[in-house]
C-alpha positions as a Markdown table, in Angstrom:
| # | Residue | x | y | z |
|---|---|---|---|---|
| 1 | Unk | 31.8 | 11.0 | -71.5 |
| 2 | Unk | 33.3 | 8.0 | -70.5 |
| 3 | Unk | 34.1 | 7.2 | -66.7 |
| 4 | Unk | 37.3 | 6.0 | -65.4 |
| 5 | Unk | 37.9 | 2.4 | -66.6 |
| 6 | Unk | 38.4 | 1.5 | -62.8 |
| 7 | Unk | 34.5 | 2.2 | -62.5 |
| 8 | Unk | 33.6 | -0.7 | -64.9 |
| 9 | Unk | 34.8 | -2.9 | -61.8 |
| 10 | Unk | 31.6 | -1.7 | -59.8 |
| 11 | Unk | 28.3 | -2.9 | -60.0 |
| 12 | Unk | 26.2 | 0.2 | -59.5 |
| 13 | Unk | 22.7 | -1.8 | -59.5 |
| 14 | Unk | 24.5 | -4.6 | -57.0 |
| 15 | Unk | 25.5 | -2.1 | -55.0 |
| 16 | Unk | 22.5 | 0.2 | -55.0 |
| 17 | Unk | 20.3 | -3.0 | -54.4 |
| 18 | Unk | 21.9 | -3.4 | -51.1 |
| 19 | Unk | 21.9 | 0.2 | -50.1 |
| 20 | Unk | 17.9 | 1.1 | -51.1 |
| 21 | Unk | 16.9 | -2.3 | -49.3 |
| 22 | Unk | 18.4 | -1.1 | -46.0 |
| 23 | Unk | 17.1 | 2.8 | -46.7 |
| 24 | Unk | 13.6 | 1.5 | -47.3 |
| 25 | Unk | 13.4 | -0.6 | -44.0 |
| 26 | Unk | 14.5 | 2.1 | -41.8 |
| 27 | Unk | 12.2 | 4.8 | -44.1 |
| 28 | Unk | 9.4 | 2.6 | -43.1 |
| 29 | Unk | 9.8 | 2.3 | -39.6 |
| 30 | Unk | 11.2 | 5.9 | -38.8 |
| 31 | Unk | 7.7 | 7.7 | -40.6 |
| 32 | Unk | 5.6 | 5.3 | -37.9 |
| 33 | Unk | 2.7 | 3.9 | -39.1 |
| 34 | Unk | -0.8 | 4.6 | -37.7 |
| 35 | Unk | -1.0 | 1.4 | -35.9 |
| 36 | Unk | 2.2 | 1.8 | -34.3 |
| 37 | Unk | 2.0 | 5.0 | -33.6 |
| 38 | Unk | -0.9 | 6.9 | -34.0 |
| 39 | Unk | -1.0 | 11.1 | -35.1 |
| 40 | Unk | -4.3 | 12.9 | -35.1 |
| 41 | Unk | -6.1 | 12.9 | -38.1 |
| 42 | Unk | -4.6 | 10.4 | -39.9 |
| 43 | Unk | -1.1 | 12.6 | -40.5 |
| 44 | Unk | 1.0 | 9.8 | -40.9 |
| 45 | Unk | -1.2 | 8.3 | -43.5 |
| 46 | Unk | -0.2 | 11.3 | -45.3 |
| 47 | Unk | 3.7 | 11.6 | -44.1 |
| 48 | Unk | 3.7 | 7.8 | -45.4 |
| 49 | Unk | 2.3 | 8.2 | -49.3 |
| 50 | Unk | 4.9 | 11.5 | -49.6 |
| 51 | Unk | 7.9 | 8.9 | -48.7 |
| 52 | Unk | 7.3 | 5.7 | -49.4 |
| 53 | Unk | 6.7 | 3.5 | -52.5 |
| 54 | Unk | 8.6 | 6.0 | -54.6 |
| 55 | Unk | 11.5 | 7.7 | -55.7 |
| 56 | Unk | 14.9 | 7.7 | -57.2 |
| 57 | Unk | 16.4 | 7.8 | -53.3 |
| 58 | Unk | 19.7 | 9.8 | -55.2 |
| 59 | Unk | 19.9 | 12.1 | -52.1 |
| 60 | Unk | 20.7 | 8.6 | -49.4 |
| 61 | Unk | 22.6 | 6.8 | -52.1 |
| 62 | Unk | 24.7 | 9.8 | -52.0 |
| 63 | Unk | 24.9 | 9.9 | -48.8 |
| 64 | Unk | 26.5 | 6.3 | -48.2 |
| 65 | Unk | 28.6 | 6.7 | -50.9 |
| 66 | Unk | 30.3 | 9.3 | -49.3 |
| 67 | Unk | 30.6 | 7.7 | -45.9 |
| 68 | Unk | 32.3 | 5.0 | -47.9 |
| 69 | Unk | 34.2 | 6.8 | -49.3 |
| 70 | Unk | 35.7 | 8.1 | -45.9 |
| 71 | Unk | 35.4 | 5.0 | -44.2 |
| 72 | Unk | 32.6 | 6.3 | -42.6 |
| 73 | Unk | 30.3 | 4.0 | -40.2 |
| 74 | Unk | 27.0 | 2.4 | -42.4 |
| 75 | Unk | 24.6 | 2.5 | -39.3 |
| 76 | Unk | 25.4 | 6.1 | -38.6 |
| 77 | Unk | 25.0 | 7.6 | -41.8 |
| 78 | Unk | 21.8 | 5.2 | -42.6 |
| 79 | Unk | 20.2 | 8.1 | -40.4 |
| 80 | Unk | 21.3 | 11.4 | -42.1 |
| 81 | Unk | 20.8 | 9.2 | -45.5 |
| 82 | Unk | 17.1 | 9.0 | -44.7 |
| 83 | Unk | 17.2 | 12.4 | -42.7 |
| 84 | Unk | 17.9 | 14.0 | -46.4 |
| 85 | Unk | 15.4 | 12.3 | -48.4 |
| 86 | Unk | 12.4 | 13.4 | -45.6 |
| 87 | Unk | 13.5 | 16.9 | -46.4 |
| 88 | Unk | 13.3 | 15.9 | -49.6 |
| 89 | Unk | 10.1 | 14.8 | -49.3 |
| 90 | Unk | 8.7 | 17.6 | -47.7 |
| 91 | Unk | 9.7 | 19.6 | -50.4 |
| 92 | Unk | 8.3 | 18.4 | -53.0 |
| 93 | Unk | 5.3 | 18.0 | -50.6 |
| 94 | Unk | 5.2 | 22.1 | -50.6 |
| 95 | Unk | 6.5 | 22.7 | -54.0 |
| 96 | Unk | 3.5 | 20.9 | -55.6 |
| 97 | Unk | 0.9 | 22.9 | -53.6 |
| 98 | Unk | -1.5 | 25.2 | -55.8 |
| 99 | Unk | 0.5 | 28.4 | -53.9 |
| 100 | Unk | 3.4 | 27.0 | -55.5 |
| 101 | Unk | 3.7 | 25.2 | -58.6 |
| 102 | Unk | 0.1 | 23.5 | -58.4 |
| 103 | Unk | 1.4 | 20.3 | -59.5 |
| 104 | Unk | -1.3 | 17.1 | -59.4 |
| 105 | Unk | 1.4 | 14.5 | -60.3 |
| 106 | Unk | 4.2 | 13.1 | -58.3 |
| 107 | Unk | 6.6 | 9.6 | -58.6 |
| 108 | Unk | 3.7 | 8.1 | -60.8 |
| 109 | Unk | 0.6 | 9.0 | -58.4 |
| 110 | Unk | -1.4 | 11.9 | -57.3 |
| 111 | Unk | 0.7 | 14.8 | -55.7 |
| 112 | Unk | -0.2 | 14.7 | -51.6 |
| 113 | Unk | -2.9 | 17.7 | -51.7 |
| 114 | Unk | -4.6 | 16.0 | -54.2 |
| 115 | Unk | -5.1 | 12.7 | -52.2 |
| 116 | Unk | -5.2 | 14.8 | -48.9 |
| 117 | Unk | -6.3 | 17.7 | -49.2 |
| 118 | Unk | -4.0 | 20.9 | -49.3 |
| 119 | Unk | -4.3 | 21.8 | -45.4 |
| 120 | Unk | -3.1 | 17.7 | -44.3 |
| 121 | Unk | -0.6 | 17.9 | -47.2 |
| 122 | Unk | 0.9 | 21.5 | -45.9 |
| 123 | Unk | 0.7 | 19.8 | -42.5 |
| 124 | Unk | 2.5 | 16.3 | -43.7 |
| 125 | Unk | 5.4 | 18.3 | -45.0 |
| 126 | Unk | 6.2 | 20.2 | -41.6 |
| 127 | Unk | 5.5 | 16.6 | -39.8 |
| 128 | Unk | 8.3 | 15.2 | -42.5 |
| 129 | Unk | 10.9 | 18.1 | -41.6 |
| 130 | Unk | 10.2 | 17.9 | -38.0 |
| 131 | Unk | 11.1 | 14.1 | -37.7 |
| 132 | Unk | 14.3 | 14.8 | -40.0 |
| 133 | Unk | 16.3 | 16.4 | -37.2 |
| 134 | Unk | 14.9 | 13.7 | -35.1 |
| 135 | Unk | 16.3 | 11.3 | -36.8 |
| 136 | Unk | 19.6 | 12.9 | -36.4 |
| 137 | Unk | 19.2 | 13.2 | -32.8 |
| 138 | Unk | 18.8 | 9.9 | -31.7 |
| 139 | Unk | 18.1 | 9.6 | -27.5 |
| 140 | Unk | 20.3 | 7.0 | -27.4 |
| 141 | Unk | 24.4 | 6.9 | -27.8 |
| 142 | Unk | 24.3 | 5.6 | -30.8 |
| 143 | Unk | 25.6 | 8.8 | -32.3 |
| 144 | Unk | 27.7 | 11.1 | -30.5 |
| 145 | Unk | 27.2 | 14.5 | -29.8 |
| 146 | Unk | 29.1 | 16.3 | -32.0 |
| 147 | Unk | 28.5 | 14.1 | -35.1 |
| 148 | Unk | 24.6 | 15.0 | -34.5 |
| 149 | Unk | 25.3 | 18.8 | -34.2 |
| 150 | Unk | 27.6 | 18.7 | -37.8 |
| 151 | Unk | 25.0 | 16.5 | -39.1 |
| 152 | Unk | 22.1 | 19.3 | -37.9 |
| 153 | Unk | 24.3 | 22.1 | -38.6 |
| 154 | Unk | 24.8 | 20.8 | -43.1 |
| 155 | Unk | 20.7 | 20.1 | -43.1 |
| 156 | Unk | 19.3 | 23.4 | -41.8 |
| 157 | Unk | 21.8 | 25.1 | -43.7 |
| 158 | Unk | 21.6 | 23.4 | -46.8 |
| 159 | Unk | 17.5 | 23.3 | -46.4 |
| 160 | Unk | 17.0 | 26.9 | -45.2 |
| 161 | Unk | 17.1 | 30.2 | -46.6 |
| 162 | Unk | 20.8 | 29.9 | -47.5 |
| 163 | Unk | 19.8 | 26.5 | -49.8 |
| 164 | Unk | 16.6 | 25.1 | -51.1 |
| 165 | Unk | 14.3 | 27.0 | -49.1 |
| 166 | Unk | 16.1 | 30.5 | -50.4 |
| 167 | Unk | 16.3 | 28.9 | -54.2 |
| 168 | Unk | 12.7 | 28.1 | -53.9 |
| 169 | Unk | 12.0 | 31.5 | -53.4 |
| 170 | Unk | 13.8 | 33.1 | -56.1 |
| 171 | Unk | 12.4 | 30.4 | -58.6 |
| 172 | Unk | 9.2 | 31.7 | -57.6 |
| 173 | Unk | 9.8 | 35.0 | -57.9 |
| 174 | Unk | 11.5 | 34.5 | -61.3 |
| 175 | Unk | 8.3 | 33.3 | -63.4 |
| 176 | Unk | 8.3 | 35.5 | -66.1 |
| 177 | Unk | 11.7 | 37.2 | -66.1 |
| 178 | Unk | 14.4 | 36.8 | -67.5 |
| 179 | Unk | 17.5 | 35.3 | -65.8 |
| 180 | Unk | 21.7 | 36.1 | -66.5 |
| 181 | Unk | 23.3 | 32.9 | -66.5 |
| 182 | Unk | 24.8 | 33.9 | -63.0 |
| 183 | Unk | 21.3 | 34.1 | -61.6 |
| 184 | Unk | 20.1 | 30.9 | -63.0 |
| 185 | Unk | 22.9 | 29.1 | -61.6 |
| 186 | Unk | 22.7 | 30.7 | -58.1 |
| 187 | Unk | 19.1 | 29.5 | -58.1 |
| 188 | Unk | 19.9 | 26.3 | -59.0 |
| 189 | Unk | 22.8 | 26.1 | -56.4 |
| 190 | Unk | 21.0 | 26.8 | -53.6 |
| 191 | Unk | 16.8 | 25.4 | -54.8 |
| 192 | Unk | 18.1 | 22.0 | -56.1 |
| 193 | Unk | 22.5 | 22.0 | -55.2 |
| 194 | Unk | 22.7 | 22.5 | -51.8 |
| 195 | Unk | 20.3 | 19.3 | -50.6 |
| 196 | Unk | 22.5 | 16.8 | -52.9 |
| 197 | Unk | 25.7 | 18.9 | -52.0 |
| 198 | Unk | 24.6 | 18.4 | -48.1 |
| 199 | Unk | 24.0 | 14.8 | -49.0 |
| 200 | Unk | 27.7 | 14.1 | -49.8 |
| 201 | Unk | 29.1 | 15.8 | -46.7 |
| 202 | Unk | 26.8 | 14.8 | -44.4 |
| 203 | Unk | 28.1 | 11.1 | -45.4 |
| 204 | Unk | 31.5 | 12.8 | -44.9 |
| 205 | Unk | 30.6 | 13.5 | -41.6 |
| 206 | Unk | 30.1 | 10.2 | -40.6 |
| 207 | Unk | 33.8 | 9.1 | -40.9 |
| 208 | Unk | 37.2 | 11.3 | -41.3 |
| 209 | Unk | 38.4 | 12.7 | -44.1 |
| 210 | Unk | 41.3 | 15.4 | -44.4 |
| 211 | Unk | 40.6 | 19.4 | -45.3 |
| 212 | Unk | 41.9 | 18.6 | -48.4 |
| 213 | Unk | 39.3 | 15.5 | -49.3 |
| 214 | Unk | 36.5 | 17.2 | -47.7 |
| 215 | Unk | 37.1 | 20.4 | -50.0 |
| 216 | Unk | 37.4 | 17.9 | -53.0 |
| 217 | Unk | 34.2 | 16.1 | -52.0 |
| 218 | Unk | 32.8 | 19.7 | -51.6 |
| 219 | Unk | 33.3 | 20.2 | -55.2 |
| 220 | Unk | 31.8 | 17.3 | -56.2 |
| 221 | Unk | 28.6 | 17.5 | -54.5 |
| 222 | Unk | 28.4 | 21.6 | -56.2 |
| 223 | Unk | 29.3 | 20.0 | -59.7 |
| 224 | Unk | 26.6 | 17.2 | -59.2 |
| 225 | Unk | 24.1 | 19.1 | -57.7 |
| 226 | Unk | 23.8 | 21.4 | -60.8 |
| 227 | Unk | 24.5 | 18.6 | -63.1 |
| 228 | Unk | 21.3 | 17.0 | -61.7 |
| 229 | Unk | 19.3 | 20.3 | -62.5 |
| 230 | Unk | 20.1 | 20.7 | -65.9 |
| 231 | Unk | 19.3 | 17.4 | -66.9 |
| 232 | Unk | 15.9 | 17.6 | -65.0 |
| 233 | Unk | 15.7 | 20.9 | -67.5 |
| 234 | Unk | 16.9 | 18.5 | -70.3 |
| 235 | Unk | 14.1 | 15.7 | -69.3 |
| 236 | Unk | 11.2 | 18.4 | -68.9 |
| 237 | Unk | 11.4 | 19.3 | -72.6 |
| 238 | Unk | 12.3 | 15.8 | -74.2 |
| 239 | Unk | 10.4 | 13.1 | -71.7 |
| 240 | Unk | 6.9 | 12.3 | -70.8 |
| 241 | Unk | 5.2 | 12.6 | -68.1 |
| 242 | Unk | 4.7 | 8.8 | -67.8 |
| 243 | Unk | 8.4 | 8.1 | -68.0 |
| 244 | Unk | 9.4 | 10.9 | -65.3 |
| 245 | Unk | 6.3 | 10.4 | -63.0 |
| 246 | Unk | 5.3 | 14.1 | -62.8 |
| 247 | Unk | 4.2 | 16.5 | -64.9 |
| 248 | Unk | 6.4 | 16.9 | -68.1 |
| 249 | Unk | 6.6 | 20.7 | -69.8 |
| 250 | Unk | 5.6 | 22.5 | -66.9 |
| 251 | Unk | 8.3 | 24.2 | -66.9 |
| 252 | Unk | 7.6 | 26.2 | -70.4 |
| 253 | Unk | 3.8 | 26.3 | -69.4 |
| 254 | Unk | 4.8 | 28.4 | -66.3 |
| 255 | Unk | 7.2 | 30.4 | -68.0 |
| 256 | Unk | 10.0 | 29.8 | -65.7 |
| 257 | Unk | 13.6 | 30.3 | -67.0 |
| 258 | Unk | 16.1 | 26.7 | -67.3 |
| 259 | Unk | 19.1 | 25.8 | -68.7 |
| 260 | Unk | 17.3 | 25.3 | -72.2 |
| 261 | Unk | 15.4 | 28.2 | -72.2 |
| 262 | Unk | 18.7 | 29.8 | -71.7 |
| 263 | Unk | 20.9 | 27.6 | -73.2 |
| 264 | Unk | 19.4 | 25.9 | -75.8 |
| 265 | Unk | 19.3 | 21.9 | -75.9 |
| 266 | Unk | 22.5 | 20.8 | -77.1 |
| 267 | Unk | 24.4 | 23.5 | -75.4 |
| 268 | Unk | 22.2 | 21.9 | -71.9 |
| 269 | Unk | 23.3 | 18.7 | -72.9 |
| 270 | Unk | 27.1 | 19.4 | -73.0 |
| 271 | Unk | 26.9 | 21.3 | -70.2 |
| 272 | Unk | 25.9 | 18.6 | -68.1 |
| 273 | Unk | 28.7 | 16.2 | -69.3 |
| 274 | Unk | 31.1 | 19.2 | -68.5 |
| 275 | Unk | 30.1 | 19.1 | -65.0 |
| 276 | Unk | 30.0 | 15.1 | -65.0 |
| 277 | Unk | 33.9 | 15.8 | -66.0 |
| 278 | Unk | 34.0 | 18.1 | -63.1 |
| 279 | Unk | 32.8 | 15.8 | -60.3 |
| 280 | Unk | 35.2 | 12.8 | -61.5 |
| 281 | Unk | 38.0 | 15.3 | -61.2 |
| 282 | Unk | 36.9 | 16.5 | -57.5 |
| 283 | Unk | 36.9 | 13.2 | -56.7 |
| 284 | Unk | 40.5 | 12.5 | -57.6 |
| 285 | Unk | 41.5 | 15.2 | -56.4 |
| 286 | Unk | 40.3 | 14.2 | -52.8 |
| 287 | Unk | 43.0 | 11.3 | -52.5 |
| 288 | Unk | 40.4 | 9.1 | -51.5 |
| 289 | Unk | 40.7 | 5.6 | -52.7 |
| 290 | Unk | 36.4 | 4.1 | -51.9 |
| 291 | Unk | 35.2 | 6.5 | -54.4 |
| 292 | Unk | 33.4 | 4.1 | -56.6 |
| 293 | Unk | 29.8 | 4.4 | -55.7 |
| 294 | Unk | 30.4 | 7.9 | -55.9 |
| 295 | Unk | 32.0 | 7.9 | -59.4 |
| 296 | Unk | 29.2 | 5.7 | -60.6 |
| 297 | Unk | 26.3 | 7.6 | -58.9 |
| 298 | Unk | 27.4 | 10.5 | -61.2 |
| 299 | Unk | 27.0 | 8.8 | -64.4 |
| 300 | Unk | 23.8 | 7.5 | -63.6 |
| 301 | Unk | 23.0 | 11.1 | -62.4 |
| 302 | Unk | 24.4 | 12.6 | -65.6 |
| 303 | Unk | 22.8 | 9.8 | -68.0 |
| 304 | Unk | 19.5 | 9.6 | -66.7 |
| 305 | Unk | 16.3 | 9.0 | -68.3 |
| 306 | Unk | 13.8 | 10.2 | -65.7 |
């Protein structure tokens, strides 16, 4: 699907360049290091290799996008944009454990147990979700009060058993079985949806935006967030592990139900570009005019390769 025509005006990588330069700085000096501030037992050595050096950063990228698109100020949403990805982070830190999907390969290098060991890797990804709501609870006035609360109030809900942690559960209780459609996408709405959906409004958040936009911008982060899920089901059967930096097929070799499985491949793959057409028309709909990087950062999402 082609994207609006005003979208070939923006320079996604120009852009992106600007954004991930300042996300990386603050990423590396918000997970201290062990000289400057030392944990026991060498847990920031670990909080470190699950953040740094790595990733596609989609969930912060998202995240200024959005506070662009309302105007938003940079500086305060550069601290909910890194606030997500730690979440993030932790995540993945958990999800690759052997108690859950006992993955040894993460972003091109060994998953955190591996290099760690499973009890400083379980231990890592608490530290990492801890220091998330830190971040968003700066001691001094740089954010106010009630910014921080809305920006606390989208990441436990989007993280906890209403979101990601809740999806997480049913994915895990769903090896095996067979899922409806509905259930599939319910799991995918809250295990991989609600963290990319919380990354758009929590950008929201840092500027104003009218019921009306923030319900469009809403729609968009639903439509992307499951957008990005089927074409991670899409990559899992038809890249390699080298080019996505984990695992590829684990999915079928656990037996766990996705889009293809379900779908089948094409269907997947048209799927995706109807939710890609989804998103664009959110985003019109929210009467915003800044919506570039946002338009843009769902046809890379959408057109991915890893």
């Amino acid at each position: 699907m082609n994207a609006p025509e005003k979208i070939s005006l923006f320079d996604l990588r120009a852009w992106s360049a600007g954004q991930l330069a300042a996300i990386e700085r603050a990423l590396s000096c918000w997970v201290a290091s062990p000289d400057e501030a030392p944990a026991p037992a060498g847990l920031c050595d670990a909080m470190r290799y699950a953040v740094l050096d790595g990733g596609k950063r989609l969930r912060p990228l998202l995240v200024m996008a959005a506070c662009a698109a309302v105007n938003g100020d940079a500086a305060t949403a550069l601290r909910p944009a890194c606030a997500i990805e730690l979440i993030h982070a932790y995540s993945l830190v958990h999800d690759d454990m052997p108690c859950m999907d006992n993955d040894v390969l993460r972003r091109g290098k060994p998953t955190v147990h591996v290099q760690y060991g499973e009890a400083q890797a379980l231990l890592a990804g608490d530290a990492l979700q801890a220091l998330a709501f830190e971040l968003l609870t700066p001691g001094d006035d740089s954010v106010d009060a009630p910014t921080q609360a809305r920006l606390c109030r989208l990441l436990a809900q989007a993280a906890g058993y209403q979101g990601m942690a809740g999806g997480q559960a049913i994915d895990l209780a769903s090896v095996g079985l067979p899922l409806t459609s509905a259930q599939l996408h319910e799991m995918h709405r809250l295990k991989t949806g609600a963290l990319l959906q919380a990354s758009v409004m929590m950008g929201a958040a840092c500027g104003a935006a009218s019921p009306t936009a923030l319900a469009a911008l809403r729609d968009y982060g639903a439509a992307i967030g499951l957008a990005f899920q089927v074409v991670d089901d899409i990559l899992d059967v038809t890249a390699d592990a080298a080019t996505l930096g984990k695992t590829a097929g684990k999915d079928a070799a656990q037996d766990k139900p996705t889009f293809v499985s379900l779908m089948g491949l094409q269907a997947s793959r048209a799927y995706a570009q109807q939710l890609h057409a989804q998103a664009l028309a959110s985003l019109r709909a929210s009467g915003l005019e800044n919506t570039q990087a946002l338009q843009a950062l769902a046809d890379m999402l959408v057109n991915r390769q890893h």
